[in-house]
Each structure stands twice: as C-alpha cells, then as structure tokens.
mmCIF file of the C-alpha atoms, coordinates in Angstrom:
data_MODEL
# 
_entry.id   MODEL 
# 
loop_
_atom_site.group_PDB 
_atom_site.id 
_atom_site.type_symbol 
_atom_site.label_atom_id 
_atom_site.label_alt_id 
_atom_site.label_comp_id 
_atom_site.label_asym_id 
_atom_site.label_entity_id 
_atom_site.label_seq_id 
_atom_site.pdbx_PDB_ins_code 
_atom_site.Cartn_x 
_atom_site.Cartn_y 
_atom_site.Cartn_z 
_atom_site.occupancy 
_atom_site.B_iso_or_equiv 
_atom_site.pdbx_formal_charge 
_atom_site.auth_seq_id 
_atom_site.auth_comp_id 
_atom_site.auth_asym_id 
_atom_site.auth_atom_id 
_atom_site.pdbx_PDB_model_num 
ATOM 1  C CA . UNK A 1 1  ? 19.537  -7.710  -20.690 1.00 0.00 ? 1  UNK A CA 1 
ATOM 2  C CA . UNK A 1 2  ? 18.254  -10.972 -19.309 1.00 0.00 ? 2  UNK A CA 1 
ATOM 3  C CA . UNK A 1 3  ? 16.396  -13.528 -21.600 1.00 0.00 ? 3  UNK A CA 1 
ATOM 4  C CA . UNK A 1 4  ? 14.052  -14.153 -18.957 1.00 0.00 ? 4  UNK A CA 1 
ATOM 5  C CA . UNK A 1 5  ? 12.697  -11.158 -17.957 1.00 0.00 ? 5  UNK A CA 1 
ATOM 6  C CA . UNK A 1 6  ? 9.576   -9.592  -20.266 1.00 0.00 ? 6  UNK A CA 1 
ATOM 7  C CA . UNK A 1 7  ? 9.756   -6.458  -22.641 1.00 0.00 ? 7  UNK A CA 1 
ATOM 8  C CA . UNK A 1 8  ? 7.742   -4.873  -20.718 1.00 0.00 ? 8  UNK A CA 1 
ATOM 9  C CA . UNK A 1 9  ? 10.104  -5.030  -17.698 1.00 0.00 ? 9  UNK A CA 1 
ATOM 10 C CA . UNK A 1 10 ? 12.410  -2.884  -19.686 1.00 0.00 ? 10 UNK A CA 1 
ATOM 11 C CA . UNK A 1 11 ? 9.895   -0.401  -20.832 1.00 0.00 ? 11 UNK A CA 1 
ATOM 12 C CA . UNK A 1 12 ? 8.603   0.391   -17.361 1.00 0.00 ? 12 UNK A CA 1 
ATOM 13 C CA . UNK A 1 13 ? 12.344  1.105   -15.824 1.00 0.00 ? 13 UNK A CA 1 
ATOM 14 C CA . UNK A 1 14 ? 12.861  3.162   -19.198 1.00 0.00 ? 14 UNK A CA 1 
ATOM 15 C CA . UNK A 1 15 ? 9.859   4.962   -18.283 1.00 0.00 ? 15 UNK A CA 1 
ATOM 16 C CA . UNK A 1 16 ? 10.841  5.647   -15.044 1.00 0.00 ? 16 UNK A CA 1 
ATOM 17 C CA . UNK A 1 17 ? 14.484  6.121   -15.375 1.00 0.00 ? 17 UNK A CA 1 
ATOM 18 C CA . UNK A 1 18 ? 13.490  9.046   -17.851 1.00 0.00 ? 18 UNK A CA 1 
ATOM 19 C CA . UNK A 1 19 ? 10.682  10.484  -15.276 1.00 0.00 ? 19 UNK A CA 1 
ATOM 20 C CA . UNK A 1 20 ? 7.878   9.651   -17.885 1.00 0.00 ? 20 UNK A CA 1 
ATOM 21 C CA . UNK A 1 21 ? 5.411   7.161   -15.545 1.00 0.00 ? 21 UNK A CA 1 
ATOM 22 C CA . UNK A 1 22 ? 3.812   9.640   -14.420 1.00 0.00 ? 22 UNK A CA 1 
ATOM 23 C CA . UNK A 1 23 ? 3.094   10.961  -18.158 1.00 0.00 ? 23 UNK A CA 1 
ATOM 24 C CA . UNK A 1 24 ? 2.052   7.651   -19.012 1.00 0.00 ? 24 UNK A CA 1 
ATOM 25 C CA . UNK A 1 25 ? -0.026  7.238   -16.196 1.00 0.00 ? 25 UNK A CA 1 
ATOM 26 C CA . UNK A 1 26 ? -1.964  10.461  -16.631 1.00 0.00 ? 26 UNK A CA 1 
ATOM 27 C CA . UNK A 1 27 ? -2.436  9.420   -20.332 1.00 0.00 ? 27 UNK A CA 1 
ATOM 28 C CA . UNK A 1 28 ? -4.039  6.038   -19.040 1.00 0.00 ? 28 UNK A CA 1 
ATOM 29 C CA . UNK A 1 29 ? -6.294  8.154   -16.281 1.00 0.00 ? 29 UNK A CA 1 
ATOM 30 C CA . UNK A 1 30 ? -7.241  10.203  -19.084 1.00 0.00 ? 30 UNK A CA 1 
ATOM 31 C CA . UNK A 1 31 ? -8.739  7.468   -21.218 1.00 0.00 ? 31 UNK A CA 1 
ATOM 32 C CA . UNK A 1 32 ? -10.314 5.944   -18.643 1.00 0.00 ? 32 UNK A CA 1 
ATOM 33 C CA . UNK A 1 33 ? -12.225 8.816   -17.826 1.00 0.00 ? 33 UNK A CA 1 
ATOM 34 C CA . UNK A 1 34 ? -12.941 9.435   -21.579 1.00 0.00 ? 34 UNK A CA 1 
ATOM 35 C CA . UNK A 1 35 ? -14.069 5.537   -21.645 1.00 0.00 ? 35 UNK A CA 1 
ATOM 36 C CA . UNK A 1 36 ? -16.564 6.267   -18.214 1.00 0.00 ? 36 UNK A CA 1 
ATOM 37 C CA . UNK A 1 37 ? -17.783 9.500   -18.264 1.00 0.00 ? 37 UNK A CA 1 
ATOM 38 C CA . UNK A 1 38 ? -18.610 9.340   -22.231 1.00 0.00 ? 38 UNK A CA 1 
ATOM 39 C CA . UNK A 1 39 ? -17.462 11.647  -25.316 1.00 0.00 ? 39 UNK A CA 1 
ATOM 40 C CA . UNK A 1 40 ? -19.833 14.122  -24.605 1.00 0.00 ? 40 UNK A CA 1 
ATOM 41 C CA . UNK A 1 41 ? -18.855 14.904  -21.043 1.00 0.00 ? 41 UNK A CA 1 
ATOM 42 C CA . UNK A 1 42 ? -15.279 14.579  -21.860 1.00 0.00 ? 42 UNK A CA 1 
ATOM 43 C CA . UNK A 1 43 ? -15.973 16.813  -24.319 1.00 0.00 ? 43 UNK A CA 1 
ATOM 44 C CA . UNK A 1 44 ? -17.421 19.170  -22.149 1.00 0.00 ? 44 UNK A CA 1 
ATOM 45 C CA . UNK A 1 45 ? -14.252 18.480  -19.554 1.00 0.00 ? 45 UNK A CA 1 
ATOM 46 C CA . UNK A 1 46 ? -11.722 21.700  -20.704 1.00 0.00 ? 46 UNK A CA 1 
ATOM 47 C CA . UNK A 1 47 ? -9.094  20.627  -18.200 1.00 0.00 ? 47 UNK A CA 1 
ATOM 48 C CA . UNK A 1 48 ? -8.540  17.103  -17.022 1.00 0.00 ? 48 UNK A CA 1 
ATOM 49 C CA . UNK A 1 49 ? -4.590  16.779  -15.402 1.00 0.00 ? 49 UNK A CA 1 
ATOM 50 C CA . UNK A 1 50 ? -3.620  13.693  -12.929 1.00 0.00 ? 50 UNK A CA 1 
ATOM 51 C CA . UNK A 1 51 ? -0.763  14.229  -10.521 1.00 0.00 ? 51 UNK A CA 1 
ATOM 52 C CA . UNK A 1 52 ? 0.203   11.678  -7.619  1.00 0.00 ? 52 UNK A CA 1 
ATOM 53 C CA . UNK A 1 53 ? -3.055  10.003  -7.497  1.00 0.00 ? 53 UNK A CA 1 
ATOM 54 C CA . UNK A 1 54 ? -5.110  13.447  -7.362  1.00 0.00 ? 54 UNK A CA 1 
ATOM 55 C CA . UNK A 1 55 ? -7.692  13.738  -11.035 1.00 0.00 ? 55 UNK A CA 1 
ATOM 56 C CA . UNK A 1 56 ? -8.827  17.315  -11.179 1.00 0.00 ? 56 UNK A CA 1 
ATOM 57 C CA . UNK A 1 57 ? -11.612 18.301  -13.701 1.00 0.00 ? 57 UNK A CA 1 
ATOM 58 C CA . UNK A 1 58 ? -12.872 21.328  -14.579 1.00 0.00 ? 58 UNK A CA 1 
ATOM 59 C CA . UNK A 1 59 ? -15.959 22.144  -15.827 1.00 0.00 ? 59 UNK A CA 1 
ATOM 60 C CA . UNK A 1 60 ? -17.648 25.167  -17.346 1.00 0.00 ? 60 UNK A CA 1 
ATOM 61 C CA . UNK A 1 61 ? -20.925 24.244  -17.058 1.00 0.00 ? 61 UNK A CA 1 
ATOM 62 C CA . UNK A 1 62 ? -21.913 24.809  -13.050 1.00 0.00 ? 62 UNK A CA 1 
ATOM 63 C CA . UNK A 1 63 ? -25.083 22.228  -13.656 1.00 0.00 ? 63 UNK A CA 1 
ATOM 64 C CA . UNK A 1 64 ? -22.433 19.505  -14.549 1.00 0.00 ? 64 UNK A CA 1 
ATOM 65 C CA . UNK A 1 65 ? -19.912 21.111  -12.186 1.00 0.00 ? 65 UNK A CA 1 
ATOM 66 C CA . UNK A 1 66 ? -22.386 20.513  -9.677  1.00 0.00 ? 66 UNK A CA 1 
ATOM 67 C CA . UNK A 1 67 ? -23.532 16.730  -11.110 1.00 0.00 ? 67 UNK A CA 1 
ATOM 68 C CA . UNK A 1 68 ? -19.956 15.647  -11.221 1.00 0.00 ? 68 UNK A CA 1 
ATOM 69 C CA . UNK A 1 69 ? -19.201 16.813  -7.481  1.00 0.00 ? 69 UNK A CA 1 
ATOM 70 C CA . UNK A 1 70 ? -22.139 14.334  -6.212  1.00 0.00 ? 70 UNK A CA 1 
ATOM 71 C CA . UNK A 1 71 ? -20.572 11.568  -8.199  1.00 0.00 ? 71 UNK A CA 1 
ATOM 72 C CA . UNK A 1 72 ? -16.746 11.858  -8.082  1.00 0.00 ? 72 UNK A CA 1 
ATOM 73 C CA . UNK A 1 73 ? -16.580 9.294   -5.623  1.00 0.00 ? 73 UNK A CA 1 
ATOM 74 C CA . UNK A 1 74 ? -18.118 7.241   -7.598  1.00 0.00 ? 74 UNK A CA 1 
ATOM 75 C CA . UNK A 1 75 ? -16.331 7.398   -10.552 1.00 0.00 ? 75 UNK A CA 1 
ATOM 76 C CA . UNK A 1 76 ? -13.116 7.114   -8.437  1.00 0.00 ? 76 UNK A CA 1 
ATOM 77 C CA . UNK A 1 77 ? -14.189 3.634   -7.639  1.00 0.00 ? 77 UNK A CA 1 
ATOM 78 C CA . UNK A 1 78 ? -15.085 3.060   -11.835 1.00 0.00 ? 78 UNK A CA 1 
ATOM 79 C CA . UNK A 1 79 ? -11.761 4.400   -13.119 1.00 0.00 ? 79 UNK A CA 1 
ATOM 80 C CA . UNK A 1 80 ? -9.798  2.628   -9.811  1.00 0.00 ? 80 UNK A CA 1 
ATOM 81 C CA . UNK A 1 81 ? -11.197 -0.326  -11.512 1.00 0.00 ? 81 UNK A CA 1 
ATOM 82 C CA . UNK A 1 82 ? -10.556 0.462   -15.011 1.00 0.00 ? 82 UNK A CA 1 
ATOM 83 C CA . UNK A 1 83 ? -7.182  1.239   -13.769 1.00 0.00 ? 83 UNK A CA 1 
ATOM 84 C CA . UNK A 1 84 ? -6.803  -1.619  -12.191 1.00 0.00 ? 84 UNK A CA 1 
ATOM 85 C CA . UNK A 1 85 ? -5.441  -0.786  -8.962  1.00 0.00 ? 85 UNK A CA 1 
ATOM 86 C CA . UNK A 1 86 ? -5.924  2.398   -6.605  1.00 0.00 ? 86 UNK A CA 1 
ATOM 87 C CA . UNK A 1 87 ? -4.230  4.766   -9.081  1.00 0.00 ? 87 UNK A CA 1 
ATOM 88 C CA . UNK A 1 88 ? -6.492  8.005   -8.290  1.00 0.00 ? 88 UNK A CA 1 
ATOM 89 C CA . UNK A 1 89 ? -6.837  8.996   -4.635  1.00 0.00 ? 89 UNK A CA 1 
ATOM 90 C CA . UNK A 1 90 ? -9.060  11.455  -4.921  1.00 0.00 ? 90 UNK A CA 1 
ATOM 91 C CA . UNK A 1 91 ? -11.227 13.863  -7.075  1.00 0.00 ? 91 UNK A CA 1 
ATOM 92 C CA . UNK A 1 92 ? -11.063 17.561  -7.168  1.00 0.00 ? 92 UNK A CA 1 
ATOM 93 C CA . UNK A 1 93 ? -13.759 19.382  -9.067  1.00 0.00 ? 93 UNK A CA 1 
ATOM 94 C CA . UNK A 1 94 ? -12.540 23.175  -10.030 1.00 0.00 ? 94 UNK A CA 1 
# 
C-alpha cells in the first residue's frame, strides 16, 4: 500500500478485483433514477436492472409505459449527468 495514493484507489480495485463495479454501479443508476424520475414513478417502476450501460424499466401501467418511451432519451441525458459521465447507453422500456 502506497501512502500516496487515496482510499478510494483501493476500494475501486477491491471492487473490481471481486467483480462487484458493476453492482455498485447499478446501485448508483438506481438512485439516480429514483432522484429524477421522483418516488412516485419509481414507485410505480417494478423492475429497474442496469447491465453494461443498458437501464431497462418496466412498467405496468401502459399510459406511463407509453410516457416514459417519449422521454427515455431524455432522462438518459439527466441521469448521464447525475452520473457524471456516459454511464447508461441506452434505455429499454419493457
């Protein structure tokens, strides 16, 4: 261990030597969208997974099936941002 190199440096090659970025990183893409899209639509979100840089949400509700569709590319842009960086690729609505 090197005294110049940050904590964090050592958490994120833990992470990754152990194969959990990606968990961590769907847990982040998950609270972003929480944060964005509200607690009632989140709420009304049954299945929300992340998996190299493709969010898919499910919906219920065909009105906000249909709503979300028109605006996933915009809240790919929001939780890119929130994210800070171009962590999602792309949106698939089921």
């Amino acid at each position: 261990m090197q005294p110049d190199r940050p904590l964090d440096y050592y958490i994120d090659r833990l992470f990754k030597q152990l194969d959990k970025a990606e968990f961590a990183t769907e847990m982040e893409v998950q609270r972003a969208y929480r944060l964005l899209a509200g607690d009632l639509i989140y709420k009304l979100t049954p299945t929300i997974t992340y998996r190299n840089g493709t969010l898919r949400l499910r919906f219920a509700a065909a009105a906000l099936r249909h709503e979300m569709t028109m605006r996933r590319e915009s809240l790919r842009q929001k939780m890119n941002g929130e994210l800070h960086g171009d962590v999602i690729k792309k949106i698939v609505i089921i």
